[in-house]
C-alpha positions in Angstrom: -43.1 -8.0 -61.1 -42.6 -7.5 -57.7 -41.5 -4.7 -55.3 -38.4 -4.8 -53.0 -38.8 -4.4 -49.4 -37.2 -1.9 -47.0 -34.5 -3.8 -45.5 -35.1 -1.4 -42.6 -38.6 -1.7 -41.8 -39.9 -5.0 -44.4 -42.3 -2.9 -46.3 -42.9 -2.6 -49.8 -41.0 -0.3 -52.0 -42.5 1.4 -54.5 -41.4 0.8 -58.2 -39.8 4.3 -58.9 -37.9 3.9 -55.8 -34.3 4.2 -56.1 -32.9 4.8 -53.1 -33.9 1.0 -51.1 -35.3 2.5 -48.6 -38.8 3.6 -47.9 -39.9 7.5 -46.9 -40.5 6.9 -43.6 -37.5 5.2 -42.9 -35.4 7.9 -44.9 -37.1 10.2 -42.5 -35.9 8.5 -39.4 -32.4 8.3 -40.6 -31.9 12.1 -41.4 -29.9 12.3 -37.9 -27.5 9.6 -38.7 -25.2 12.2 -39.6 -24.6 12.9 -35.9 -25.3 9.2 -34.3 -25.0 5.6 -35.3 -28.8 4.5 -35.7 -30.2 2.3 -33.3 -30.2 -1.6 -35.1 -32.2 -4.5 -34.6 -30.2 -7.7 -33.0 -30.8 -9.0 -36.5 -28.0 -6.6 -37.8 -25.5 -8.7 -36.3 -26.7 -12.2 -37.8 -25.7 -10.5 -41.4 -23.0 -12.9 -42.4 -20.2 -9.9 -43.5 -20.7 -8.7 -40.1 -20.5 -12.3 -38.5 -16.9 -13.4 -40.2 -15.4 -10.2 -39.4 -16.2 -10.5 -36.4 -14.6 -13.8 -36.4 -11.5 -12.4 -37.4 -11.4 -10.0 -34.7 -10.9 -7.2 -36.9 -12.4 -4.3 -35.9 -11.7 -2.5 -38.7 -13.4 -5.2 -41.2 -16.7 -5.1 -38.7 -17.2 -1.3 -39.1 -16.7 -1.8 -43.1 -19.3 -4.6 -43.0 -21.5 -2.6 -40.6 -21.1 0.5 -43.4 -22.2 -2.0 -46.0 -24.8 -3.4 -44.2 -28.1 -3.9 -46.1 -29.9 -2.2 -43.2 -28.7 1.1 -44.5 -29.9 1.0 -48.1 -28.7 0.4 -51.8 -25.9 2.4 -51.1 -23.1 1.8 -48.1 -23.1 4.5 -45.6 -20.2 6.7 -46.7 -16.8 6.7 -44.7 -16.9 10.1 -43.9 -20.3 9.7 -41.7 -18.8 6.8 -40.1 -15.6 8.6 -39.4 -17.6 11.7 -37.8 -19.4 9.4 -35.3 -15.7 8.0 -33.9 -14.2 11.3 -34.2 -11.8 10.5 -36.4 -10.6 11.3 -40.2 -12.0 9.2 -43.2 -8.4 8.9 -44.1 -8.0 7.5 -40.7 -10.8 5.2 -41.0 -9.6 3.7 -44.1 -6.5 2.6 -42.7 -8.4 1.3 -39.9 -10.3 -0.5 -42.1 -7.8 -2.0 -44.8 -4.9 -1.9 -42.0 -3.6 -4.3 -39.4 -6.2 -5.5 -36.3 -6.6 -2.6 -33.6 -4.8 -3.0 -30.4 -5.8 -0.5 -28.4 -8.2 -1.5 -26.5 -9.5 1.7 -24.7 -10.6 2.7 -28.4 -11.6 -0.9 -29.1 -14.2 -0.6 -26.0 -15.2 3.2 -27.0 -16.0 2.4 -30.6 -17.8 -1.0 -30.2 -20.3 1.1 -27.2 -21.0 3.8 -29.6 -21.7 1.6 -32.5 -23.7 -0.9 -29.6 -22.1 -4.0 -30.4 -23.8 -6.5 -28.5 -21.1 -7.6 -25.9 -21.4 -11.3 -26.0 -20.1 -11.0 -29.9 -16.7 -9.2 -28.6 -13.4 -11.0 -28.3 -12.2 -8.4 -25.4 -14.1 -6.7 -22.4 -15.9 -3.7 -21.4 -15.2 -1.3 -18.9 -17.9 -2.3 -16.1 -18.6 -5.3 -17.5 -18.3 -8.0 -14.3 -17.7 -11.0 -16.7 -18.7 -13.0 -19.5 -22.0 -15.0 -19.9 -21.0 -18.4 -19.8 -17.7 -17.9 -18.8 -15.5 -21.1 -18.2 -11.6 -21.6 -18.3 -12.1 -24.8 -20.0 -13.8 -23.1 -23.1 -11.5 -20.2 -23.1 -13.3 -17.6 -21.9 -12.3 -14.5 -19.5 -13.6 -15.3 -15.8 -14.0 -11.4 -14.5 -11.5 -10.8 -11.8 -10.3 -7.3 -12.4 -11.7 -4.0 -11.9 -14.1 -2.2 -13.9 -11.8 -0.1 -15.2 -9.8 -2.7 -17.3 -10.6 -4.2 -20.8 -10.0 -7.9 -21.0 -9.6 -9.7 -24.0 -12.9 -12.3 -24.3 -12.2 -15.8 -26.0 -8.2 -15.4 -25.2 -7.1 -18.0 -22.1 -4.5 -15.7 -21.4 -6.7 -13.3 -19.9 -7.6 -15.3 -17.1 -6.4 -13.4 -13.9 -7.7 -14.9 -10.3 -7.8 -12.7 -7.4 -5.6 -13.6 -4.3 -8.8 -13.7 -2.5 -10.2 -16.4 -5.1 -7.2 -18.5 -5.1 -8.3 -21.4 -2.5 -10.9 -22.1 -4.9 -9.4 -22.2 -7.7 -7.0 -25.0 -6.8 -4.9 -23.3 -4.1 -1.7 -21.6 -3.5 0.0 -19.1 -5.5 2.2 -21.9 -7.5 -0.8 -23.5 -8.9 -2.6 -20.1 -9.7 0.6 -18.9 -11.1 1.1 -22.0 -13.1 -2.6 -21.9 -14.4 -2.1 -18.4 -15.7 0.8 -19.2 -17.7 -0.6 -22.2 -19.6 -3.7 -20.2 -20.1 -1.1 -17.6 -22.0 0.6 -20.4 -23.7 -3.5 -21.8 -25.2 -4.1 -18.3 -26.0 -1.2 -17.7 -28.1 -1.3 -20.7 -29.6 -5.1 -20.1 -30.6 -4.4 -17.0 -32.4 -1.7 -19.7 -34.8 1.5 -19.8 -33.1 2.0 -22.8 -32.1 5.5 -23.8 -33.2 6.7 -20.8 -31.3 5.6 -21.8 -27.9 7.0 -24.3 -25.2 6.3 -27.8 -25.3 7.3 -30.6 -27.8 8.8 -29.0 -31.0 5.9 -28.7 -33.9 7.4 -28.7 -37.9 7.3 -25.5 -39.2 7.6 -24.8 -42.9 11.3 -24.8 -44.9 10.3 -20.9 -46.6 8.7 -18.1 -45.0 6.3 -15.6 -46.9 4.7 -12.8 -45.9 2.0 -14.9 -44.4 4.2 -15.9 -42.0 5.8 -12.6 -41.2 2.5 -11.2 -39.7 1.6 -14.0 -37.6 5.1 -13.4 -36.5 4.6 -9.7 -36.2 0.9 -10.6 -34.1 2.2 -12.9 -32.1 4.3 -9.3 -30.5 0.4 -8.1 -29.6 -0.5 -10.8 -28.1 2.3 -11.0 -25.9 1.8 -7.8 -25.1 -2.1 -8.3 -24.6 -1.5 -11.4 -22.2 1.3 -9.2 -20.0 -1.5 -6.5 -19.9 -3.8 -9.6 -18.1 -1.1 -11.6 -16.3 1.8 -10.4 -15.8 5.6 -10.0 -17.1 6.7 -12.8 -14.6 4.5 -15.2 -16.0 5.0 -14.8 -19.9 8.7 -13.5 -19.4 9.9 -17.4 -20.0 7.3 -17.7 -23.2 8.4 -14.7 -24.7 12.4 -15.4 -24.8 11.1 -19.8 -26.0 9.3 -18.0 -28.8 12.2 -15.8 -29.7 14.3 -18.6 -29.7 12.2 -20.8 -31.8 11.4 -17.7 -34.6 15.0 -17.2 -34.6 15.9 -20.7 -35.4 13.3 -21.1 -37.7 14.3 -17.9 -39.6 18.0 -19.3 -39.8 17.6 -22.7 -41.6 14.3 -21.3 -43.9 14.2 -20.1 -47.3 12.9 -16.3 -48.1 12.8 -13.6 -50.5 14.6 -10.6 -50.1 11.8 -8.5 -49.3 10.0 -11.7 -46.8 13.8 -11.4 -45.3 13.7 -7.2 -44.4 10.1 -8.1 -42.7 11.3 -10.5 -41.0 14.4 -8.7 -39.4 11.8 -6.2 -38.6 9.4 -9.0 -36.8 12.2 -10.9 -35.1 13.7 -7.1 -33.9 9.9 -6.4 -32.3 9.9 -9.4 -30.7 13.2 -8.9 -29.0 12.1 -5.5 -27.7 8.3 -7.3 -26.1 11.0 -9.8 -24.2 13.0 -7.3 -23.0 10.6 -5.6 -21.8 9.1 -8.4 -20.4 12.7 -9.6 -18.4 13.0 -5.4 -17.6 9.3 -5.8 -15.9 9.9 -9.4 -14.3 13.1 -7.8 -12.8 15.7 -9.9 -14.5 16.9 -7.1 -16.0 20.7 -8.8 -16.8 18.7 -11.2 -19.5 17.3 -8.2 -21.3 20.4 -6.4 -22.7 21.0 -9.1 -25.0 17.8 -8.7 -26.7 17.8 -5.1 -26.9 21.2 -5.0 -28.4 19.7 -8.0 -31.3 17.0 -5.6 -32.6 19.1 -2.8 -33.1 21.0 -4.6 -35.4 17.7 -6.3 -36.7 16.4 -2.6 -37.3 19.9 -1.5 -39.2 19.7 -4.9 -41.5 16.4 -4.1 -42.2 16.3 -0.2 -42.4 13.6 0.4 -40.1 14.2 3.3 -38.0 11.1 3.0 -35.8 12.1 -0.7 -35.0 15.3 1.0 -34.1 14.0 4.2 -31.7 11.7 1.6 -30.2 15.1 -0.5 -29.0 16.8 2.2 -27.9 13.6 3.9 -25.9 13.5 0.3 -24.4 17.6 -0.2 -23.5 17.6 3.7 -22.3 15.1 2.6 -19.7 16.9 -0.6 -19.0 20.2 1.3 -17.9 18.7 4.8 -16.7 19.9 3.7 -12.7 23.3 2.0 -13.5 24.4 3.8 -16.4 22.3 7.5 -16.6 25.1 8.6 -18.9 24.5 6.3 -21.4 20.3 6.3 -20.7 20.6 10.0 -22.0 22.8 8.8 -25.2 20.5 5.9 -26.4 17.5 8.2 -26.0 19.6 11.6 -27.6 20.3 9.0 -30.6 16.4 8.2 -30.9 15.6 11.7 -30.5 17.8 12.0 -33.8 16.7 8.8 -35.8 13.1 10.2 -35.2 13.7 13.4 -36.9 10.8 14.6 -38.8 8.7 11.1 -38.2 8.5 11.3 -34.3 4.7 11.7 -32.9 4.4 13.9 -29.8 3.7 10.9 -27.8 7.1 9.4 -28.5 9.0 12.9 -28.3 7.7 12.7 -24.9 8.5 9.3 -24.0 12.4 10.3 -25.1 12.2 13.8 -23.3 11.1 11.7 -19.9 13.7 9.2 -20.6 16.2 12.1 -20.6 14.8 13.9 -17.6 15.0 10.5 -15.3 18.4 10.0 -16.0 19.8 13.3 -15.5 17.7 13.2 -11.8 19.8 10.1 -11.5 23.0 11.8 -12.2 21.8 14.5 -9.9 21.2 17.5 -12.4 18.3 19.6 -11.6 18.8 21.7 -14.3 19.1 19.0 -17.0 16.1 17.4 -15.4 14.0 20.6 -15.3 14.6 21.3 -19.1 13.6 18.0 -20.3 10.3 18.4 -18.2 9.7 21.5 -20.1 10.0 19.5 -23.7 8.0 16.9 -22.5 5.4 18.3 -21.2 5.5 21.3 -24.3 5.1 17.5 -26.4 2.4 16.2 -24.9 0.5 19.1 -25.0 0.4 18.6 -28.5 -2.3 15.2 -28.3 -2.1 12.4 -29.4 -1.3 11.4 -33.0 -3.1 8.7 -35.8 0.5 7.6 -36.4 1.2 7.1 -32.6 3.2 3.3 -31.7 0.9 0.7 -30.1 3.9 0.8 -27.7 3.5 4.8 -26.3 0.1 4.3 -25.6 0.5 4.4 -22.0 2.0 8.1 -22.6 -0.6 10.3 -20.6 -0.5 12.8 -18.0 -0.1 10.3 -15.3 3.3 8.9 -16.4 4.8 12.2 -17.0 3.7 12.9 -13.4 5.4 9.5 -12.1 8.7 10.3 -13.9 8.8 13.8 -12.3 7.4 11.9 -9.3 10.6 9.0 -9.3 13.4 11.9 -10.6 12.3 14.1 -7.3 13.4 10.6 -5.5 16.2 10.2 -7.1 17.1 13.9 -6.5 16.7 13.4 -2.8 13.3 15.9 -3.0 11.0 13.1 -1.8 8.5 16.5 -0.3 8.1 16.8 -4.6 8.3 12.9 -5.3 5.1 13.0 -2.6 3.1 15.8 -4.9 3.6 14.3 -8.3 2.8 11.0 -7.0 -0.2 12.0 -5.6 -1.4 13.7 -8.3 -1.6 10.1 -10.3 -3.6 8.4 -7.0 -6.0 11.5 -7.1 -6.7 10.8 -11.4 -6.0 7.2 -12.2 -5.9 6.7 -15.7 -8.4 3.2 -15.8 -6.9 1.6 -19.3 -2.9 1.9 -17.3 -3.8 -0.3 -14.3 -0.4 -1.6 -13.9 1.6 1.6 -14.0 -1.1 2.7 -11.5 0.0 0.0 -9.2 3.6 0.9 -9.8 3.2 4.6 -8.8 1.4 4.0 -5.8 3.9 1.8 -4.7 6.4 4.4 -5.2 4.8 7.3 -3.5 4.1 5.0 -0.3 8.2 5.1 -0.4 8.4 8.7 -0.8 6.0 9.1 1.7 8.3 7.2 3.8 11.0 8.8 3.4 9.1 12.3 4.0 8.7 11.0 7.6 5.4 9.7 7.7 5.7 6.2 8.1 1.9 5.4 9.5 0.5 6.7 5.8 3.2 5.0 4.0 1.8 2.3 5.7 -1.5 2.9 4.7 -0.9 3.0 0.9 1.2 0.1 1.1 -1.5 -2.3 3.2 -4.6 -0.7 0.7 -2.2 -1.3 -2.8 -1.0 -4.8 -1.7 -4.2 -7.0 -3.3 -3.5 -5.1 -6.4 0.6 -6.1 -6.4 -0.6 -9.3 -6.1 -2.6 -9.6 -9.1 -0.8 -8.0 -11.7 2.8 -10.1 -11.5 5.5 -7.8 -12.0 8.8 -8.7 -10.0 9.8 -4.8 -10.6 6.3 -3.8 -8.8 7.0 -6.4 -5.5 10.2 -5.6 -5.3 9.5 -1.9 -4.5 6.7 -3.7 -2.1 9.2 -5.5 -0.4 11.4 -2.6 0.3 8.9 -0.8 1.3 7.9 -3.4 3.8 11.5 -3.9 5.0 12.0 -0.2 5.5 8.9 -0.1 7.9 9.3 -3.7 9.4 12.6 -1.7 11.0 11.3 1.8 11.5 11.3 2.8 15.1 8.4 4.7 15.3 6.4 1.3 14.5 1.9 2.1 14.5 -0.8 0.0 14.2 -1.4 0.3 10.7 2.8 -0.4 10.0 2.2 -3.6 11.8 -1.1 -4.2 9.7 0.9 -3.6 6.7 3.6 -6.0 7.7 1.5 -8.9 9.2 -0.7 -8.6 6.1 2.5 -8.9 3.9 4.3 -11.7 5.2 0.7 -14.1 5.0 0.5 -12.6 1.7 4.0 -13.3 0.4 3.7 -17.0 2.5 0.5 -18.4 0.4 
């Protein structure tokens, strides 16, 4: 007969041993209670580990990493895994059993503290300059953002190039720009959703199945992923082509009843991400349309969170040209999300509220909704929170109070809230970041202080640049206009606009 060996350490076991691991190592592991154990590389080789990683499901790696045979006989239990992430077993189970996380500020905090090597990830690391090996042609991420963003690795569409870069990279901002959309359009159709995307039409099944439906329903992250590297402008067009093809499809396919309610659900999301996506690329007239489409989606298919996140969505849309109405479509999803609503999305609907009574120039209606909002996200966040009110923080509470002050003529207050989002950036929000800055060089502006408006305008403008959104430039370009005929024109104002126009001219 022969002994087992520590799948730890390699030595011999001795026959009475029932626990598959050996003292010493049982010693060694009495702290993993706090900490994830340090592993060997080999860890990773362990083919459970391997496919689920594949998958990019982070969820399936930590349950193969639990059941690793480094651990023992027995599977390190869910609760011990759960205290190292700081979160519930019951959450864990979900995240284990559930859909693929999207997050990816947790998806970079959990895969450091568990010290997943980094050239096995499909997204990046904060400080991470960029990936070993990288190449366009293979589909990896070349690094041409900041530290403090998490790029998804092996996805085309996360290739960004900086303004500075772009001579080298072919030239001119049409061949950079048209480089980063067929990048998107490979890396959505890597992740299986081809027939959905531009370019000569592929055959799709005649039924649908539930198989179907989630690719559907993941093609809504990934869109959202790629506008996170590249911009609204450039997927805004890919968005509305695969919402036309999923439509289409859905209308000449067979489906059960229950395939049919998913799929209304599905089809409803994905109006809402091109929405969004017009609302960001500035061609806001397109994205009514789609807005009004999900909410009857989400009625067909009884989904009220479909539903609140439509009418979130179309009470931002109209907030400037129709405030009245902005405060009814977020009152009704204030009273669909009775009961269910997390803090984070009470908030959301309290700063939609508080916006659009600024705009209709009521201090008072704006100050109480700033009171419920901020009383709501004192409250944390939530395990039941929306992939789409992640970006609900401190910071954009502080840019809504910042843009109502504006629109209450208070620009002295716009300046302060504004500035308080400059002074703590939050690193996984680069975008709104960008937007904010923007803004408060206007507020500055119209405090009086044209030669710092100036200055925040010429240090933001690389960052404009790179992230593509019409919505972002435009403010830019008012800004630049504004100071372009400012009488009390400075050095730095004429920096600002000399640097523009070469900018806006390559």
């Amino acid at each position: 007969m022969t002994h087992a060996n520590c799948p730890r350490c390699g030595g011999r076991l001795a026959r009475d041993n029932a626990s598959g691991r050996c003292t010493p190592c049982q010693a060694a592991e009495r702290d993993r209670l706090s900490a994830p154990p340090t592993v060997p590389a080999s860890f990773w080789e362990h083919e459970p580990v391997r496919q689920a990683l594949a998958e990019r499901h982070l969820g399936r790696v930590i349950r193969a990493y639990r059941c690793h045979p480094y651990h023992g006989r027995v599977a390190l239990p869910q609760s011990v895994v759960a205290g190292w992430l700081g979160i519930t077993q019951a959450q864990l189970s979900r995240v284990e059993n559930g859909p693929p996380l999207v997050q990816l500020d947790r998806l970079a905090h959990w895969a450091q503290l568990l010290r997943m090597p980094e050239d096995s990830l499909w997204f990046r690391l904060p400080g991470q300059d960029r990936w070993a090996n990288a190449s366009p042609m293979d589909g990896e991420a070349i690094g041409a953002h900041g530290d403090d963003q998490v790029i998804e690795r092996g996805d085309p569409a996360a290739v960004a190039v900086n303004v500075e870069q772009a001579p080298s990279q072919g030239g001119g901002a049409t061949n950079r720009r048209r480089f980063n959309v067929l990048a998107a359009i490979a890396g959505l159709a890597a992740g299986g959703h081809t027939y959905l995307l531009p370019g000569p039409s592929a055959e799709v099944p005649g039924s649908i199945g539930m198989e179907q439906v989630r690719l559907a329903s993941s093609l809504v992250d990934d869109l959202r992923r790629v506008d996170a590297a590249v911009g609204a402008d450039l997927l805004c067009d890919v968005a509305m082509q695969a919402h036309t093809r999923l439509s289409a499809w859905a209308a000449r396919a067979s489906y059960s009843r229950e395939v049919g309610e998913a799929l209304q659900s599905a089809l409803a999301d994905l109006s809402i991400e091109a929405a969004w996506l017009a609302i960001d690329a500035d061609r806001r007239s397109e994205a009514r349309p789609y807005l009004h489409e999900a909410i009857t989606r989400a009625r067909i298919a009884d989904d009220p969170q479909v539903e609140v996140r439509a009418l979130t969505h179309l009470s931002l849309l109209i907030r400037e040209s129709q405030p009245g109405e902005s405060l009814h479509c977020a009152e009704a999803a204030l009273r669909i999300s009775a009961g269910w609503a997390t803090p984070r999305l009470t908030t959301l609907l309290h700063l939609r509220r508080a916006h659009a009574y600024a705009v209709l120039g009521d201090a008072s209606g704006f100050g109480r909704e700033m009171t419920k909002a901020r009383r709501e996200l004192d409250r944390g966040s939530h395990e039941d929170d929306q992939g789409f009110v992640h970006f609900v923080n401190a910071q954009e509470l502080k840019g809504i109070e910042g843009l109502s002050y504006l629109a209450l003529d208070r620009p002295e207050r716009a300046v302060q809230s504004l500035r308080a989002i400059t002074a703590n950036p939050s690193p996984g929000h680069r975008r709104n970041q960008v937007y904010y800055t923007v803004r408060l060089s206007e507020a500055v502006y119209q405090q009086g202080d044209v030669n710092e408006a100036a200055r925040i305008a010429l240090d933001v403008l690389p960052a404009v640049r790179q992230i593509n959104s019409k919505r972002v430039s435009q403010h830019l370009a008012q800004v630049r206009g504004s100071l372009a005929a400012s009488r009390q024109a400075t050095t730095t104002t004429r920096q600002f606009v000399d640097a523009y126009d070469r900018v806006v001219r390559v």
